[in-house]
One Martini backbone bead per residue (centre of mass of N, CA, C, O) as a GRO file, in nm:
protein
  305
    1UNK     BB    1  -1.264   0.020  -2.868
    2UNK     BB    2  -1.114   0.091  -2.594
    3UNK     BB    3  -1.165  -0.180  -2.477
    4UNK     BB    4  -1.107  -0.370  -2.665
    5UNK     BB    5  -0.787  -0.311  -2.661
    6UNK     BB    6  -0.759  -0.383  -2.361
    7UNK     BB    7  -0.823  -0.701  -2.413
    8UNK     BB    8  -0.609  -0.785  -2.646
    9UNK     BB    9  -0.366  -0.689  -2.397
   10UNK     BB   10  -0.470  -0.908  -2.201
   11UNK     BB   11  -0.418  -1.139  -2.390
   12UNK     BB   12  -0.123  -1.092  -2.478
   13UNK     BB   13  -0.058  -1.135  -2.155
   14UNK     BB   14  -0.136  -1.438  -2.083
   15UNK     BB   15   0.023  -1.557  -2.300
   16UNK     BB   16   0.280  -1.483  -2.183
   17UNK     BB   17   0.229  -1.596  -1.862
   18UNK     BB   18   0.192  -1.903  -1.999
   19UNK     BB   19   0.502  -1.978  -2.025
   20UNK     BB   20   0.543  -1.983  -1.782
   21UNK     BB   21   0.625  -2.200  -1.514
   22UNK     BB   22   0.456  -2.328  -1.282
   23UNK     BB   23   0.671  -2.285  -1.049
   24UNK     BB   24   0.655  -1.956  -1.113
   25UNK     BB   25   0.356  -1.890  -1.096
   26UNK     BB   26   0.323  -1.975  -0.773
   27UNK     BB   27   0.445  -1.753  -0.657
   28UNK     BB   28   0.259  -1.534  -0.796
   29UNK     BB   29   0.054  -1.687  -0.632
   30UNK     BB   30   0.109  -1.578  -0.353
   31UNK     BB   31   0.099  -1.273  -0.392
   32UNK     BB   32  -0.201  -1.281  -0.458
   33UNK     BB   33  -0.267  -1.364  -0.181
   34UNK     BB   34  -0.222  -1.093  -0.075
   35UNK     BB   35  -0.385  -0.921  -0.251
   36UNK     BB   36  -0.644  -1.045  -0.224
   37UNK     BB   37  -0.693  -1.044   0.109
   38UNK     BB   38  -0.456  -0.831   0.243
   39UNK     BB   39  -0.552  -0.567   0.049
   40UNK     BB   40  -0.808  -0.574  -0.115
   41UNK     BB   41  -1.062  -0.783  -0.056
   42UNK     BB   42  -1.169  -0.950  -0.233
   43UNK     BB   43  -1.480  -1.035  -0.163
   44UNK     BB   44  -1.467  -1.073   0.128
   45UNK     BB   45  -1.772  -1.047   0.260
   46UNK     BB   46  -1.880  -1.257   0.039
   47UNK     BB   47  -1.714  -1.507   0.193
   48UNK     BB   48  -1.774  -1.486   0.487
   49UNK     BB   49  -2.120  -1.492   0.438
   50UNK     BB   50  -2.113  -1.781   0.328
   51UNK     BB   51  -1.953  -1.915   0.575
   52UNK     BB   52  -2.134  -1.868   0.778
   53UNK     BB   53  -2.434  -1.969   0.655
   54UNK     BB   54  -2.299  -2.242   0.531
   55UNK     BB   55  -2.125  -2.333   0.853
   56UNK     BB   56  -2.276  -2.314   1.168
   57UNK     BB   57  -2.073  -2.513   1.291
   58UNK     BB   58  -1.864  -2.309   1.292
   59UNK     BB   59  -1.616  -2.170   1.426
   60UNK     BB   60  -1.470  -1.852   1.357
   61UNK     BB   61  -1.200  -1.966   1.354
   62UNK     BB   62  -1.265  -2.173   1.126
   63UNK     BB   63  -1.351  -1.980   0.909
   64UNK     BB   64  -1.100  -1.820   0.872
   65UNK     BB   65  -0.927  -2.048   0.786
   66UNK     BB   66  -1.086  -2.102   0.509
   67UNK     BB   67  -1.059  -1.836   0.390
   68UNK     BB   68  -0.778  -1.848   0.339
   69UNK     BB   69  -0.774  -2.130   0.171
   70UNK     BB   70  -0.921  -1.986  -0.044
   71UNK     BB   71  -0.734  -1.775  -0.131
   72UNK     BB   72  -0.513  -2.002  -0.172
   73UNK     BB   73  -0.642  -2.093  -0.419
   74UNK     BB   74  -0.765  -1.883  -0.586
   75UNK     BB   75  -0.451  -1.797  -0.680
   76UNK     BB   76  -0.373  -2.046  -0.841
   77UNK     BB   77  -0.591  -2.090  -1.013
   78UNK     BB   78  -0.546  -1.841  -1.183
   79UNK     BB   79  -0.289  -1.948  -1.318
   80UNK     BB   80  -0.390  -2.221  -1.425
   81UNK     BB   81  -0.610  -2.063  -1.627
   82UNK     BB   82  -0.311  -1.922  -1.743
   83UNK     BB   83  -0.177  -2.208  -1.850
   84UNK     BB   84  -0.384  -2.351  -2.066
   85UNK     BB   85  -0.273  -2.202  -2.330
   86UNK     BB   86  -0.014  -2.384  -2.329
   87UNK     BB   87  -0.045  -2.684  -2.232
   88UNK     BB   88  -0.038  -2.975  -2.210
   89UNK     BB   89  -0.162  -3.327  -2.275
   90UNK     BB   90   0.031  -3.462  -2.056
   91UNK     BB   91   0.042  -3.248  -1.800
   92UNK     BB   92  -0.313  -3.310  -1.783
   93UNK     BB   93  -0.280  -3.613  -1.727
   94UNK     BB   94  -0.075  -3.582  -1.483
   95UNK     BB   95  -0.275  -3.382  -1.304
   96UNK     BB   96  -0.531  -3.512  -1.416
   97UNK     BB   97  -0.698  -3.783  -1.282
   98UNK     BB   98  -0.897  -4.098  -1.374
   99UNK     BB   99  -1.171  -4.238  -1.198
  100UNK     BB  100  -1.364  -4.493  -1.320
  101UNK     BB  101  -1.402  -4.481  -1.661
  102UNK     BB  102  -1.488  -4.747  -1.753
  103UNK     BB  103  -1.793  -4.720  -1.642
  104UNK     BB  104  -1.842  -4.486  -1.874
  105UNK     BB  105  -1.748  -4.650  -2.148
  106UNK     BB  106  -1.919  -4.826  -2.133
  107UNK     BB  107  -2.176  -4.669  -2.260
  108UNK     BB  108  -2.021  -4.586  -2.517
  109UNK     BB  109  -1.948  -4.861  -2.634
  110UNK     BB  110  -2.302  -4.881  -2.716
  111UNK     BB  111  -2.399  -4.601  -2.787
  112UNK     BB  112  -2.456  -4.416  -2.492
  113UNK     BB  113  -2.480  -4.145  -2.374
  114UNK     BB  114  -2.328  -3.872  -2.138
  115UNK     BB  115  -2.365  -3.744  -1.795
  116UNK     BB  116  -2.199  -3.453  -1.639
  117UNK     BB  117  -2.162  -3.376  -1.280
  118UNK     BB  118  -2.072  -3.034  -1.175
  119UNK     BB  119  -1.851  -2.768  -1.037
  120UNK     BB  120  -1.659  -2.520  -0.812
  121UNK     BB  121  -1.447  -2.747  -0.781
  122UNK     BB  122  -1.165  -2.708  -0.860
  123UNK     BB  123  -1.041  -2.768  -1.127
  124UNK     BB  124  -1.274  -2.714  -1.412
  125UNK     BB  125  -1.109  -2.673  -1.643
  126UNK     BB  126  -0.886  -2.894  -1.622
  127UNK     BB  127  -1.105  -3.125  -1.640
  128UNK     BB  128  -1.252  -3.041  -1.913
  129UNK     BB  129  -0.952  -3.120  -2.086
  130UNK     BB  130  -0.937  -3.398  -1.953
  131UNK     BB  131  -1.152  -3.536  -2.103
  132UNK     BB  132  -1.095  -3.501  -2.378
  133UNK     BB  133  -0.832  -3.751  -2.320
  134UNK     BB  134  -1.007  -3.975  -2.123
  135UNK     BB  135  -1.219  -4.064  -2.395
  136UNK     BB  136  -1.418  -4.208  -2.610
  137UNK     BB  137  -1.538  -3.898  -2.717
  138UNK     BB  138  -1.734  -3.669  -2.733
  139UNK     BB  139  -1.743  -3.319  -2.626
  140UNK     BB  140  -1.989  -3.152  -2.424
  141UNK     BB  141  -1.950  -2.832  -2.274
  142UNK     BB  142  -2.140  -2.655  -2.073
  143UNK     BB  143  -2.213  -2.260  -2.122
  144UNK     BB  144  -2.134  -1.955  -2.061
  145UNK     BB  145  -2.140  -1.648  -2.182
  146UNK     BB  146  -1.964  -1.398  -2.183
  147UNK     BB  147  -1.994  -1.047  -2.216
  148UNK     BB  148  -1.699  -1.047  -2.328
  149UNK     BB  149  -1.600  -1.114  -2.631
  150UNK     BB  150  -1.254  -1.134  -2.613
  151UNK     BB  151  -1.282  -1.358  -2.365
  152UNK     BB  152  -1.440  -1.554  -2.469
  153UNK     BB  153  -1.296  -1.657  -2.716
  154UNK     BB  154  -1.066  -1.737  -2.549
  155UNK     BB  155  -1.195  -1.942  -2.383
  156UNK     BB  156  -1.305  -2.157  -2.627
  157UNK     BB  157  -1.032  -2.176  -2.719
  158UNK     BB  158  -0.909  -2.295  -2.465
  159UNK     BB  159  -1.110  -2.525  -2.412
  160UNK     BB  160  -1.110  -2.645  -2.715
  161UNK     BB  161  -0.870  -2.854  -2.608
  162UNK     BB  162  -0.869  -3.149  -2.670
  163UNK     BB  163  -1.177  -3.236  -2.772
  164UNK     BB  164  -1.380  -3.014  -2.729
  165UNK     BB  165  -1.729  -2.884  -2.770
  166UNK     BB  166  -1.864  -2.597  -2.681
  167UNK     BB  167  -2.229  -2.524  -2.535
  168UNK     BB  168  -2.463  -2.277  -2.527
  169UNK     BB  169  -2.692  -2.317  -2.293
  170UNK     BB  170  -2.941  -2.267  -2.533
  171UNK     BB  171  -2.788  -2.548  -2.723
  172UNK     BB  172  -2.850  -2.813  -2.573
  173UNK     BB  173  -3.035  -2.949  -2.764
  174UNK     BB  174  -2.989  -2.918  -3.047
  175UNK     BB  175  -2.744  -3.089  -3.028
  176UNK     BB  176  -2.839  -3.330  -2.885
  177UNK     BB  177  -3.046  -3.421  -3.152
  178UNK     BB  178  -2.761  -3.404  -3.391
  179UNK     BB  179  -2.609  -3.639  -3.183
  180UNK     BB  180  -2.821  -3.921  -3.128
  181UNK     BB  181  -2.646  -4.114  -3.294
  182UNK     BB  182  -2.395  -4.050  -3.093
  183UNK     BB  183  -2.168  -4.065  -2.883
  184UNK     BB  184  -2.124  -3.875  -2.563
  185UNK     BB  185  -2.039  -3.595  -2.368
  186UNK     BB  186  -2.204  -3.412  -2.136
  187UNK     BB  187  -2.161  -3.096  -1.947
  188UNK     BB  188  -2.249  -2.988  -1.594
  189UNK     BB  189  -2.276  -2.706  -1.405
  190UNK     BB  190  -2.496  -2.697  -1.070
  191UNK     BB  191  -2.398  -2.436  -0.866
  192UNK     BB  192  -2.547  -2.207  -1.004
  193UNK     BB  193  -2.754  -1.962  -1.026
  194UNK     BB  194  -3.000  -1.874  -1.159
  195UNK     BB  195  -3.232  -1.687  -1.316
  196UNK     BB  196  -3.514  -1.581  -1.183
  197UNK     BB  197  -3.702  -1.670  -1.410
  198UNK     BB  198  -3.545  -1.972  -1.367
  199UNK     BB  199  -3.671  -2.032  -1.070
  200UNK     BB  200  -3.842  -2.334  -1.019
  201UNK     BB  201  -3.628  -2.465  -0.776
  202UNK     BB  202  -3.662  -2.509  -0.408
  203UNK     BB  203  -3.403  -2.554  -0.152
  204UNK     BB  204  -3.151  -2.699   0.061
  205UNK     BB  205  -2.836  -2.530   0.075
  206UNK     BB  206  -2.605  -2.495   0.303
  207UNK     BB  207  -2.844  -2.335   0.494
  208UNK     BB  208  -3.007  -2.240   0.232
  209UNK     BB  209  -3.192  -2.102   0.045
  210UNK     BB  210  -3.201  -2.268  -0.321
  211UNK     BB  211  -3.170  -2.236  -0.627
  212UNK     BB  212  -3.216  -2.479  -0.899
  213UNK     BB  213  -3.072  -2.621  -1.192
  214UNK     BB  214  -3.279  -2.857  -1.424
  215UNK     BB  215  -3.151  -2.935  -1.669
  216UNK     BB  216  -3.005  -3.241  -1.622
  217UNK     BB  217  -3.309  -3.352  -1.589
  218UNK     BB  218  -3.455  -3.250  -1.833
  219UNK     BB  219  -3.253  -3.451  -2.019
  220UNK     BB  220  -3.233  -3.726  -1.887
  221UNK     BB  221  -3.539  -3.796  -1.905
  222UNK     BB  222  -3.562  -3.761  -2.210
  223UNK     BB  223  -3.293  -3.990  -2.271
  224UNK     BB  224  -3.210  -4.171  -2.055
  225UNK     BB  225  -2.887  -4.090  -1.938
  226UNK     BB  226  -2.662  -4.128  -1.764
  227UNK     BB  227  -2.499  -4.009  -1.449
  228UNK     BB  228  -2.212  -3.851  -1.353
  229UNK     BB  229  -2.028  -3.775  -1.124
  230UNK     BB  230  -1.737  -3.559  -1.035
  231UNK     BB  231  -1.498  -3.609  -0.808
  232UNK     BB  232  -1.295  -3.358  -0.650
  233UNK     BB  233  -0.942  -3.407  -0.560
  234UNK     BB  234  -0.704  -3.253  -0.352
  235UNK     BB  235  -0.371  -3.364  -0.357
  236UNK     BB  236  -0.228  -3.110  -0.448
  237UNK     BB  237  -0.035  -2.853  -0.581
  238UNK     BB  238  -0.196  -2.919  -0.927
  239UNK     BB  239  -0.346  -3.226  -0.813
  240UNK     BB  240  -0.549  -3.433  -0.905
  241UNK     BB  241  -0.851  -3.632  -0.861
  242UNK     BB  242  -1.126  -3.825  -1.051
  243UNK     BB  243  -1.459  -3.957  -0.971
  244UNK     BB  244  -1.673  -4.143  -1.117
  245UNK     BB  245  -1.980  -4.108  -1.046
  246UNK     BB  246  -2.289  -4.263  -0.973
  247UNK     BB  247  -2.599  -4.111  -0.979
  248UNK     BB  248  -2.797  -4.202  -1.242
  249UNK     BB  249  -2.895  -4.465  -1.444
  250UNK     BB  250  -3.219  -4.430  -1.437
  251UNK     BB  251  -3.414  -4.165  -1.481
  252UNK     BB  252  -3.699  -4.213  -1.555
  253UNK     BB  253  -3.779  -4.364  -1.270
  254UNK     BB  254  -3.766  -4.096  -1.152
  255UNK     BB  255  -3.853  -3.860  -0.974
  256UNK     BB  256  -3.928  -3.550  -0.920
  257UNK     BB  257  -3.632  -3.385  -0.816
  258UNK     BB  258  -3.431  -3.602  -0.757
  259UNK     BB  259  -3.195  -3.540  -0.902
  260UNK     BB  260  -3.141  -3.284  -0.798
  261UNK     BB  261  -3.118  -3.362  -0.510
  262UNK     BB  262  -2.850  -3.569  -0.543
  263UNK     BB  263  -2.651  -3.392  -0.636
  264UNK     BB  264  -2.706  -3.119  -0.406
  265UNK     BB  265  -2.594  -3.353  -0.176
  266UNK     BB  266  -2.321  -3.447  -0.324
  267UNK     BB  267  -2.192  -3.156  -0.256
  268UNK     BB  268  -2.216  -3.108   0.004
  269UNK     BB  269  -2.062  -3.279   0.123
  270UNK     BB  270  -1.790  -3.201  -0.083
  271UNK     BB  271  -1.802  -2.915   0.116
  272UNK     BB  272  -1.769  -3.039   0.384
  273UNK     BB  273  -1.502  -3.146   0.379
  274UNK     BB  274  -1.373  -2.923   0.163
  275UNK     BB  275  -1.432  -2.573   0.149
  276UNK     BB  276  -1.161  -2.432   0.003
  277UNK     BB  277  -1.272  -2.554  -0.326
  278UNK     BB  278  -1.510  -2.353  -0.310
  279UNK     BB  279  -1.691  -2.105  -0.480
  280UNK     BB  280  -1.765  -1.833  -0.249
  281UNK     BB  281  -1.728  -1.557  -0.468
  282UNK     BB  282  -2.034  -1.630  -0.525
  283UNK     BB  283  -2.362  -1.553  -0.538
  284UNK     BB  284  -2.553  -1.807  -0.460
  285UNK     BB  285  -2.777  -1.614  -0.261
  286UNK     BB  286  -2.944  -1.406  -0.410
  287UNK     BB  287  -3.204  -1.555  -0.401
  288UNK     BB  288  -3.543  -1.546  -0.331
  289UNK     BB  289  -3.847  -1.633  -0.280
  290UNK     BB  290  -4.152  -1.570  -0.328
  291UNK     BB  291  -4.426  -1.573  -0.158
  292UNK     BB  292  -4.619  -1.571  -0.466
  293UNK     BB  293  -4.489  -1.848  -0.517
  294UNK     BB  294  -4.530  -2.168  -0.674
  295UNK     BB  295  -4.273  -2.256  -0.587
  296UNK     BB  296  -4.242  -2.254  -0.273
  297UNK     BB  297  -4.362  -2.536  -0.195
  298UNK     BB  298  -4.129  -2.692  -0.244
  299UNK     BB  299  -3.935  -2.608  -0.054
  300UNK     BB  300  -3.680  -2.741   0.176
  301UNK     BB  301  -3.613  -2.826   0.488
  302UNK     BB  302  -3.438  -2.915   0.727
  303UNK     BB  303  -3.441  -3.278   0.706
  304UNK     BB  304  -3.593  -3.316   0.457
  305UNK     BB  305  -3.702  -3.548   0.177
   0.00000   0.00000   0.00000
């Protein structure tokens, strides 16, 4: 109950705080990244050795660079989050730009669902938002839920503002089957680790053994829907933009763990290029493929194809 209580005291604090301009919330997060890297150091540990091991091609120097630049964007990123509960539907149309729309749209307007394939880089909450004003058609991002119901709830509520339909990853096959017959968008985050006894296909992701999620493999190759990834550029502070990239148009056609493959080294690139837009502080590389996993053979060592 006093749990409770204390969540609805932050939930109630969160409301009054979106309702400030971004521009005085942006100052606010100067603030939060002194004290989120240089007071309190939020795991600062695994940021660093993240960046250590997923970018060896980097002088030390390079690295600490980054790793500013992260926190630095992290602590926006925070406000940003903080802003959604306010946000007017003008304001992300203006802030979140979407390219080659009408790729998508062609599908859409056949009559046929897309899938959408993205991560934890650049503002993905404010991405989701901007889907559901920039589509002829209903959105359906697929999502985990908090363990705290009532930061959980606001969060649902809040993602579901502009015409998203939220839907908890283990309800998306019955969604997506009661849905088959009208045209949608589904959305998937695939750079988070699976749960250790999902972890059923092993490759190499920025120079580390990494399972991988194979959801929107098994639902496109069975519905063969087309993919398009999302691919999000931080245009300045505030403003992206995203461009719908197709990504595998014929599912069905392809080999076993192509597509988990395709999207896998298509992140890998965009985190190559600017690495301080994705999510480091996540333990992304938390578990290691068991000796005697039947699945260990999958693994895919740097170099291999």
């Amino acid at each position: 109950m006093i749990k409770k209580g204390f969540s609805l005291l932050g939930i109630f604090f969160l409301g009054i705080l979106s309702l400030l301009p971004l521009s005085i919330l942006y100052l606010l997060a100067d603030v939060a990244y002194f004290g989120l890297y240089r007071v309190f150091g939020y795991r600062k540990k695994v940021v660093r050795q993240n960046l250590l091991k997923a970018l060896p091609e980097k002088q030390f120097a390079e690295i600490i660079e980054i790793e500013k630049r992260f926190y630095k964007y992290l602590a926006s990123l925070i406000f940003e989050v903080v802003k959604m509960n306010s946000i007017s539907k003008a304001e992300i149309k203006k802030r979140f730009v979407f390219k080659n729309k009408e790729l998508v749209q062609h599908y859409l307007d056949r009559g046929q669902s897309v899938l959408f394939c993205s991560a934890h880089y650049g503002n993905w909450e404010w991405g989701t938002m901007g889907i559901g004003l920039n589509f002829n058609a209903d959105h359906y991002p697929i999502y985990k839920p908090l363990s705290n119901p009532v930061f959980d709830n606001w969060f649902k509520k809040t993602r579901s503002k502009f015409g998203n339909n939220l839907i908890a990853m283990r309800q998306t096959i019955r969604v997506l089957t009661a849905n088959k017959d009208k045209p949608g968008i589904f959305s998937f985050g695939n750079d988070q680790a699976p749960a250790r006894n999902e972890s059923h296909y092993w490759t190499t992701f920025l120079h580390q053994q990494a399972s991988i999620q194979l959801g929107i493999e098994k639902i496109a190759k069975k519905t063969n829907q087309p993919i398009f990834y999302l691919k999000v550029t931080v245009l300045k502070r505030g403003f992206y933009e995203v461009d719908c990239v197709p990504l595998c148009l014929k599912p069905k056609e392809t080999a076993e763990f192509e597509i988990t493959e395709l999207h896998t080294r298509f992140l890998e690139g965009i985190i190559r290029s600017r690495p301080e837009y994705w999510l480091w502080s996540h333990r992304r590389w938390k578990y290691r493929p068991r000796e005697k996993s039947p699945f260990l053979s999958k693994v895919k060592q740097p170099g291999q194809t």
